[in-house]
Structures are given as C-alpha cells and as structure tokens.
C-alpha positions as CSV (number, residue, x, y, z in Angstrom):
1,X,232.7,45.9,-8.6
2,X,234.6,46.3,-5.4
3,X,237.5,44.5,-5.0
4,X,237.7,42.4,-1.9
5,X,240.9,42.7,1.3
6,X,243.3,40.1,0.8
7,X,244.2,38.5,4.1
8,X,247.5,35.9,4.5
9,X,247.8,33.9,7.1
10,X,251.3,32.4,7.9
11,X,251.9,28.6,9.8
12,X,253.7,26.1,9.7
13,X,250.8,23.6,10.2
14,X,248.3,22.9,7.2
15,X,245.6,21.9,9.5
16,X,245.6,24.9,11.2
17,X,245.9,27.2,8.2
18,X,243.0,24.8,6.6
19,X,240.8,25.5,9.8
20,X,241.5,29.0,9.7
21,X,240.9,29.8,6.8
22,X,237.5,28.4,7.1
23,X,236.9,30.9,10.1
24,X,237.5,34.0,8.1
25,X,235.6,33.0,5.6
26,X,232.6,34.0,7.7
27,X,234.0,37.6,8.1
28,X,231.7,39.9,7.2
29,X,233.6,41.6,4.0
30,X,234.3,37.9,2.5
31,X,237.9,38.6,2.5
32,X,240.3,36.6,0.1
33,X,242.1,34.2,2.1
34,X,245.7,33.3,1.2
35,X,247.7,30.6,3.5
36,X,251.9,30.0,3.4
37,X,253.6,27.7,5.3
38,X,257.0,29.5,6.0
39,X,257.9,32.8,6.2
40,X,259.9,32.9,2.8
41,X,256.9,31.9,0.7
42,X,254.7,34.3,2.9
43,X,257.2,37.0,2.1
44,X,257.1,36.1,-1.4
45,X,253.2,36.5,-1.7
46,X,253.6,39.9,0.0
47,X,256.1,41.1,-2.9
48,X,253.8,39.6,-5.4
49,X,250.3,41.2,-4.6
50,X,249.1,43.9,-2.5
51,X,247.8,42.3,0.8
52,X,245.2,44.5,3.3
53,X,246.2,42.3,6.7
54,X,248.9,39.2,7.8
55,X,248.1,37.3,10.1
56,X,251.4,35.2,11.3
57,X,252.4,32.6,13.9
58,X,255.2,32.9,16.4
59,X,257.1,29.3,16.6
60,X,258.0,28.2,12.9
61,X,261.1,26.7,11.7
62,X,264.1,28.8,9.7
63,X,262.4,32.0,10.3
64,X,260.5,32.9,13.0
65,X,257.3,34.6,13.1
66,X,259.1,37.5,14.7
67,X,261.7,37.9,11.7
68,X,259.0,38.0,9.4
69,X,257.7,41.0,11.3
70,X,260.9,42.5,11.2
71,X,261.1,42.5,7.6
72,X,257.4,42.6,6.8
73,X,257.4,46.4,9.0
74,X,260.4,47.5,6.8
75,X,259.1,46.5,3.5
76,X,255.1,47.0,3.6
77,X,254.5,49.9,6.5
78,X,251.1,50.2,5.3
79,X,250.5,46.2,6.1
80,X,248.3,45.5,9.3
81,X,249.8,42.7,11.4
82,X,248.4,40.6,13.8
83,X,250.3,37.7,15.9
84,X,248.1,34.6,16.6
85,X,249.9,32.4,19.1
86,X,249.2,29.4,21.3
87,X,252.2,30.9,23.6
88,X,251.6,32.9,26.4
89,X,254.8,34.9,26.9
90,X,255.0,38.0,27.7
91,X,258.6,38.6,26.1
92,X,257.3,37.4,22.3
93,X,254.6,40.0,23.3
94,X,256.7,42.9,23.9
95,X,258.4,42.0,21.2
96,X,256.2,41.9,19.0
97,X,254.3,45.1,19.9
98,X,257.6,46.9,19.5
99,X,257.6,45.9,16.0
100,X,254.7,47.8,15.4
101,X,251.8,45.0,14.8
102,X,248.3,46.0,15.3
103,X,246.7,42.7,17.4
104,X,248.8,40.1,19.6
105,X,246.3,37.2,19.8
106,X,246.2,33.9,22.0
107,X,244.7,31.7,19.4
108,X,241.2,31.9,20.4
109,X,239.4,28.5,22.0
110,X,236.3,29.5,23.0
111,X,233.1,30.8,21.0
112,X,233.0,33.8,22.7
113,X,236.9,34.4,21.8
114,X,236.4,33.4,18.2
115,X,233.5,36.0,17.7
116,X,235.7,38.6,19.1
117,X,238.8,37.8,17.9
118,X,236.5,38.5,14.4
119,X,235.4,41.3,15.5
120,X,239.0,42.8,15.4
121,X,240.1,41.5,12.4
122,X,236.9,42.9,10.2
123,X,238.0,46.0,12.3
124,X,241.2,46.1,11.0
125,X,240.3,45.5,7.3
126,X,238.3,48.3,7.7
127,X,239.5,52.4,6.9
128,X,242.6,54.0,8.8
129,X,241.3,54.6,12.5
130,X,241.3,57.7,13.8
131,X,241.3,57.1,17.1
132,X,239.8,54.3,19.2
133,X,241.7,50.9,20.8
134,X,243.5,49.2,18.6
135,X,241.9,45.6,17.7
136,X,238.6,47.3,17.3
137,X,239.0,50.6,15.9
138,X,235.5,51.9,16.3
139,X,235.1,50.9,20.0
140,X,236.1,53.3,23.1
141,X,237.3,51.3,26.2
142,X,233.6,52.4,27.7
143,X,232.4,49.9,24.7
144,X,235.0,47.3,24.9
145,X,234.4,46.9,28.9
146,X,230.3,47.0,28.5
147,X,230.9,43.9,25.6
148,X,232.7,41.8,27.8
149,X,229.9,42.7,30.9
150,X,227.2,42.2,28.9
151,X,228.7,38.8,27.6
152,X,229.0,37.8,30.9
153,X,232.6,37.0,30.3
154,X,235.4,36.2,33.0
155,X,238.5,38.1,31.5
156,X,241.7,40.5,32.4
157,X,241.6,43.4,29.9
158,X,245.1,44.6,29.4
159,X,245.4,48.2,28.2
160,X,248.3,50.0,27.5
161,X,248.8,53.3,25.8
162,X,252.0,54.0,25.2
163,X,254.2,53.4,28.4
164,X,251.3,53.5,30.4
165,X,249.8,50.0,31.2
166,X,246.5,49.2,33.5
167,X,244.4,45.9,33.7
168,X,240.8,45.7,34.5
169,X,239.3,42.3,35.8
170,X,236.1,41.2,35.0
171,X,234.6,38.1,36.5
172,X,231.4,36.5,34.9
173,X,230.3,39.8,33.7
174,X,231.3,41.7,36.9
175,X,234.1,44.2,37.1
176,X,236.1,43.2,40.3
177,X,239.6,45.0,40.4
178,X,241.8,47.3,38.3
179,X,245.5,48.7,38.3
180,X,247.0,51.1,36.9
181,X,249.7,53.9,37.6
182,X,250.3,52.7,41.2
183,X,246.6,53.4,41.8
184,X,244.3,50.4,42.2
185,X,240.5,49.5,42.5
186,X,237.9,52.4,41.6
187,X,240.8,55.4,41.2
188,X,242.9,53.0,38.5
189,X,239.4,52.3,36.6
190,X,239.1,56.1,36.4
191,X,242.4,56.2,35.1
192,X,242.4,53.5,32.8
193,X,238.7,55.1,31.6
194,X,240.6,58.8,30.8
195,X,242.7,57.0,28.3
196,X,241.7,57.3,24.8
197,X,243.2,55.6,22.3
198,X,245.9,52.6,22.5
199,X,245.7,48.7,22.7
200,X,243.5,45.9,24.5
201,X,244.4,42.6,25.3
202,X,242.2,39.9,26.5
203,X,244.2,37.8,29.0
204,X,243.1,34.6,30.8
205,X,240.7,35.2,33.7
206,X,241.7,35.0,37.3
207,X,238.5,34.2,38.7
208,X,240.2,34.0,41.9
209,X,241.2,37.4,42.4
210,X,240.6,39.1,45.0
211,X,238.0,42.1,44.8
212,X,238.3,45.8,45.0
213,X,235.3,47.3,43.1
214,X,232.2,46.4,44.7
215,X,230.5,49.0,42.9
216,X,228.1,48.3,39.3
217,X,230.3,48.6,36.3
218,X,227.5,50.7,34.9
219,X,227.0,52.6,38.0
220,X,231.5,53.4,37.3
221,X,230.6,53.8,33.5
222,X,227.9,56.5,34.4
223,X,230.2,58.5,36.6
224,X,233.1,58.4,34.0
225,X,230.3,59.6,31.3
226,X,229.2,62.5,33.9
227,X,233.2,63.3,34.4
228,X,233.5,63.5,30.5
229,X,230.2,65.6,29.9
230,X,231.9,68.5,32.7
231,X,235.2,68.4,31.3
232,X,234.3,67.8,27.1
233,X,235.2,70.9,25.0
234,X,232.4,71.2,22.6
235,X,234.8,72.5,20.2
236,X,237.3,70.0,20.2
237,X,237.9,67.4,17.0
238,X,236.8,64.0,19.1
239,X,234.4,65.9,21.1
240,X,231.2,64.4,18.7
241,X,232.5,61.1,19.0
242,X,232.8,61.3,23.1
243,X,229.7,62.1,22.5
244,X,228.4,59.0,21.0
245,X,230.0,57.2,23.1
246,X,228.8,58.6,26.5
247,X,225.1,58.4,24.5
248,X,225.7,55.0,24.7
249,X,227.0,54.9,28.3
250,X,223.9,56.5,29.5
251,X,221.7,54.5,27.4
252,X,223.0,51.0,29.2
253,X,223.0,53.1,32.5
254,X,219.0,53.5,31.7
255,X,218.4,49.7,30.9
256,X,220.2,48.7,34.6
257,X,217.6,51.6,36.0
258,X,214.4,50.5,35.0
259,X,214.9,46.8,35.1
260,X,215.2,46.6,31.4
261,X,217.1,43.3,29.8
262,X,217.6,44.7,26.1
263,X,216.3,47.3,23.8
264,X,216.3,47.8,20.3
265,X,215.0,50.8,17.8
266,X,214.7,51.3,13.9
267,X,213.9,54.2,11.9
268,X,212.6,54.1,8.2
269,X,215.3,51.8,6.2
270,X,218.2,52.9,8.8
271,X,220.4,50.7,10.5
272,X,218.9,49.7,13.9
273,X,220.4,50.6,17.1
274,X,220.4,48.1,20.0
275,X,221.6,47.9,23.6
276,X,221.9,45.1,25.8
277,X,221.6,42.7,23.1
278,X,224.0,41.5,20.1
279,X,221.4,40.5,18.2
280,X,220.0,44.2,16.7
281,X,219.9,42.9,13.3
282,X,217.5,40.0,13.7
283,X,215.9,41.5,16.3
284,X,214.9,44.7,13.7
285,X,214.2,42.1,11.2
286,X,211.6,41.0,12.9
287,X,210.1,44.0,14.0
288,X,210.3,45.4,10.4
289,X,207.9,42.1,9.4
290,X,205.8,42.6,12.7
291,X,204.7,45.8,11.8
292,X,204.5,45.4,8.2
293,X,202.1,42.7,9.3
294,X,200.1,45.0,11.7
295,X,200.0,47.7,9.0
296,X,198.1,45.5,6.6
297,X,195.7,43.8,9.4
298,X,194.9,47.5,10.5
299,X,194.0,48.9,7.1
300,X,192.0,45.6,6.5
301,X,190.2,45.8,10.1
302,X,190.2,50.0,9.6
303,X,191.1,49.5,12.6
304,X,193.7,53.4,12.6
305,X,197.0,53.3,14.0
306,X,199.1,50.1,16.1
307,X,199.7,52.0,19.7
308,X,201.6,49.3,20.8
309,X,201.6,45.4,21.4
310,X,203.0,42.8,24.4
311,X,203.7,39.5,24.4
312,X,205.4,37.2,26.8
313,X,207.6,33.9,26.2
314,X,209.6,32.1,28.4
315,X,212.6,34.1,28.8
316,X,211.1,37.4,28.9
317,X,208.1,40.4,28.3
318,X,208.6,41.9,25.1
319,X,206.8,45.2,24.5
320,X,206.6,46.3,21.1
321,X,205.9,50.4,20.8
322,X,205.9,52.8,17.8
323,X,207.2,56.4,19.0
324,X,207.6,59.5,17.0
325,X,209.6,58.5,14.0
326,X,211.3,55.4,15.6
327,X,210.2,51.9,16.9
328,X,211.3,50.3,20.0
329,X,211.1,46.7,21.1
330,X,212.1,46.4,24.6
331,X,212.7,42.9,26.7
332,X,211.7,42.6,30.4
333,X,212.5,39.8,32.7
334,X,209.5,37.4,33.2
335,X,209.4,38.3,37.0
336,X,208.7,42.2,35.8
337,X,205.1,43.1,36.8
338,X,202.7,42.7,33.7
339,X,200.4,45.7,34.3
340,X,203.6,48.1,34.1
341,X,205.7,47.1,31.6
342,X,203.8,49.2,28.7
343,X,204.1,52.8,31.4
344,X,208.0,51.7,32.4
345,X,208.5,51.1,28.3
346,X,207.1,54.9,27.5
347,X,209.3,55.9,30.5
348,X,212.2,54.5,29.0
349,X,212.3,55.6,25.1
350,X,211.1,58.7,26.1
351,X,214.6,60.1,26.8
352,X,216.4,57.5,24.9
353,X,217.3,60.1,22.5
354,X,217.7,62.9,25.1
C-alpha cells in the first residue's frame, strides 16, 4: 500500500493546531497530520520520523518560528516549509523567504483563501517541481491570474523571481493595475507575464486603487499567448508545457468570444478537462450518467445515435453535445438566444482542440 505524507504543523495554540488539523484532513492525499506546540518538540518529531511538509507559526515563545527555520533548513534540506501567520510584516517575510521556505501564508479567513491555501499545500506534497510558481507547482502565472479572475476575487498578487518583484491587482475578478521593473500598467503585466518560474503571494486587496489597465485580462492573456507562440523554440525543454499552457490561454480567450460561461469535455475513462468552471469533476460525473442514460433509452427506442440535447435552468442554457471522440457540455447565460446556442456550441468545440 502507499504510504501516506506526513505533515507537522507547529503553534503554540491548541485550538488552532486542533482546527487545523481538521482542515488538512480534507486534503486530497489524506495526509498524516502531526501537531507540536513549541519548536523543541517539533524539532524532536522531525529527528524522529521522516516528515514530507512543516507548516510553522511565526510568534511562539523560547523559540521563534523563524529559529526553527533556521535549524529546520540546516538539518532536513529536503523538508518543504511553509509559514502560516496572522502577521502581516513584511520584514518576518523577507526573512523568512531568505531562509529558503516554499509558501509565506497569512492564515487564511475566507473560503475562497482556505481552498487555495489547499490548493498549495497538496501542491507541495506532491513530486519535485520542475518549474512553475512556487505554492502551486503545476500552475504558470497565466493559470494563477485566470483562478483568481474567474473566482471573481479582489486580491494583489505578489510575484517575485529572484530579485525581481512585480504586483498585479485584481479587483472583483478584474485586473486593474500592475508594477513591475519601473514599468507600470499593461508594459509591467507583460513583464511580470515573461517570468516563468518563482513565487506568488496573495496580499490583501486594495479595492481602492486606482486603475491603469482598462483592457480584458483575457484579451492581455491572449496577447501574451500570441507573444509566446512567435517567440517559443519548438525544441526547447519547457517548450511542450508553454504549450499547454497557452492551450489553455486560448481556450478561456474562446469562452469570453462566444459568450460562453463554462465548458467541460471527457473522453472514454480519462480525466475531464474544464474551463470556466471549478467544478469539472461533478460536472463529468454527470455527463458520464446522462449519456449512459441516453445510450440505454436509444437502444430501447432504436432510436441510432444521441446528436445532442439542451436544457435550460435558472442560471443558465446547458447544451450537451457528443463530438468525435470527446463530449462537451457547454453553459450559456439565460439571456443567450435559444435558437443559436446548439450552432455557437458546434462553433466552439470545433477548434477546442486546434
């Protein structure tokens, strides 16, 4: 059987280790959870078994959360690290990136924040990145921006790569301003976009900021894709994963074009692909039944082969549509005319693949 990550989490408060612990119980891999209350027992834990990921407060008393990733760097390289703190300076967070840990969390308060602060941790149990933002290894900075839009969040996305550092601002879903270099607005998005691997923060929002991209984040995403596409070397290690993620660039590009809210495809047994939505897995669940369901009623009725089906609830269209070897449900607004839907659905899958 495959044995499980161990993951320690270090406070000084029981309540807190109590009700985090209960939170990553929900991760994904079902992670062993082990709790200390002081640095000297959480070092002692470390010596006695191997651990995958420590997770460690700032403010404790004898030593700091900062000393323990001092010694914790020396002793266990291979160890990821992540801070989770309720304090928002910025010298604990130099600090503490110069010590080498993978994640420098506010502790999360909101949903939203909880579900991504997940996000990155499962990342981080996962294999050695290769690339990628650290917090969420498999994610570009194209993915991580499209997340929060998508999520209609209000955040400032701190990147830094090295000694470079940009922010992007992003206002209920809308990206409104960006620095970076010297260069602000559209140019320091570019920028910040050319960058491809180093770390993401999520800082509070500014919702009062004032704006300097007026332009569609997808309409900036597209553009960086298009830059990518005339400057990729085909031959180059990371080139197939630009790829992927430009793929998916276009793809949300092709939703805002047609009108589209969400889309989502399987193939055979495969994992499904979705876009727009966070929900592909329950969303293919249900197609999987729906045309299981179909299949049966057809054969019953001879009725030959499902060409495709709509229905209407209401928050949106649905149009469900088999094509070539995949099958695509795709969600319209209710205010999308009815007698189109099916011919704008066709339009759409038919280079979703392209």
């Amino acid at each position: 059987m495959e044995s499980r990550h161990k993951i320690l989490i270090l406070d000084d408060d029981p309540e807190v280790l109590e009700m985090y612990k209960e939170m990553l119980s929900q991760l994904p891999s079902r992670p062993e959870i082990h709790t200390a209350l002081d640095g000297a027992r959480g070092l002692a834990l470390l010596e006695a078994e191997p651990f995958r990921l420590l997770i460690c407060d700032l403010k404790m008393p004898k030593m700091d959360g900062l000393q323990v990733l001092s010694i914790v760097r020396r002793r266990f390289p291979e160890l990821r690290t992540v801070v989770m703190t309720g304090v928002q300076d910025e010298e604990f967070r130099s600090r503490a990136y110069a010590l080498g840990v993978d994640l420098f969390w506010l502790k999360p308060d909101t949903q939203q924040n909880i579900q991504m602060f997940l996000e990155c941790l499962e990342s981080l149990l996962g294999q050695d990145p290769t690339g990628g933002f650290r917090g969420v290894q498999s994610k570009s900075l194209m993915d991580i921006i499209q997340m929060e839009c998508l999520s209609l969040s209000s955040t400032v996305l701190r990147i830094t790569r090295g000694p470079l550092v940009g922010k992007i601002w992003i206002v209920g879903g809308e990206l409104i301003h960006a620095e970076a270099e010297g260069a602000m607005g559209e140019a320091a998005f570019r920028r910040i976009l050319e960058w491809k691997a180093g770390t993401f923060e999520n800082l509070p929002a500014e919702l009062e900021h004032e704006r300097t991209i007026e332009k569609p984040v997808n309409a900036l995403l597209l553009e960086a894709a298009q830059a990518m596409d005339e400057t990729a070397d085909p031959a180059a290690p990371g080139a197939s994963k630009e790829t992927v993620h430009r793929k998916s660039v276009w793809r949300l590009s092709s939703l805002a074009r047609e009108g589209a809210e969400w889309v989502v495809s399987v193939s055979g047994s495969g994992a499904p692909e979705g876009c727009g939505t966070q929900s592909a897995e329950e969303v293919a669940k249900w197609m999987r039944q729906a045309g299981d369901s179909c299949k049966r009623l057809s054969e019953r009725l001879g009725a030959g082969l499902l060409s495709h089906m709509e229905g209407r609830s209401l928050q949106r269209r649905l149009v469900f549509l088999p094509w070539d070897d995949k099958t695509f449900l795709v969600a319209w607004p209710t205010s999308a005319d009815g007698s189109r839907t099916l011919e704008q659905t066709k339009q759409l899958v038919s280079t979703w693949d392209s």
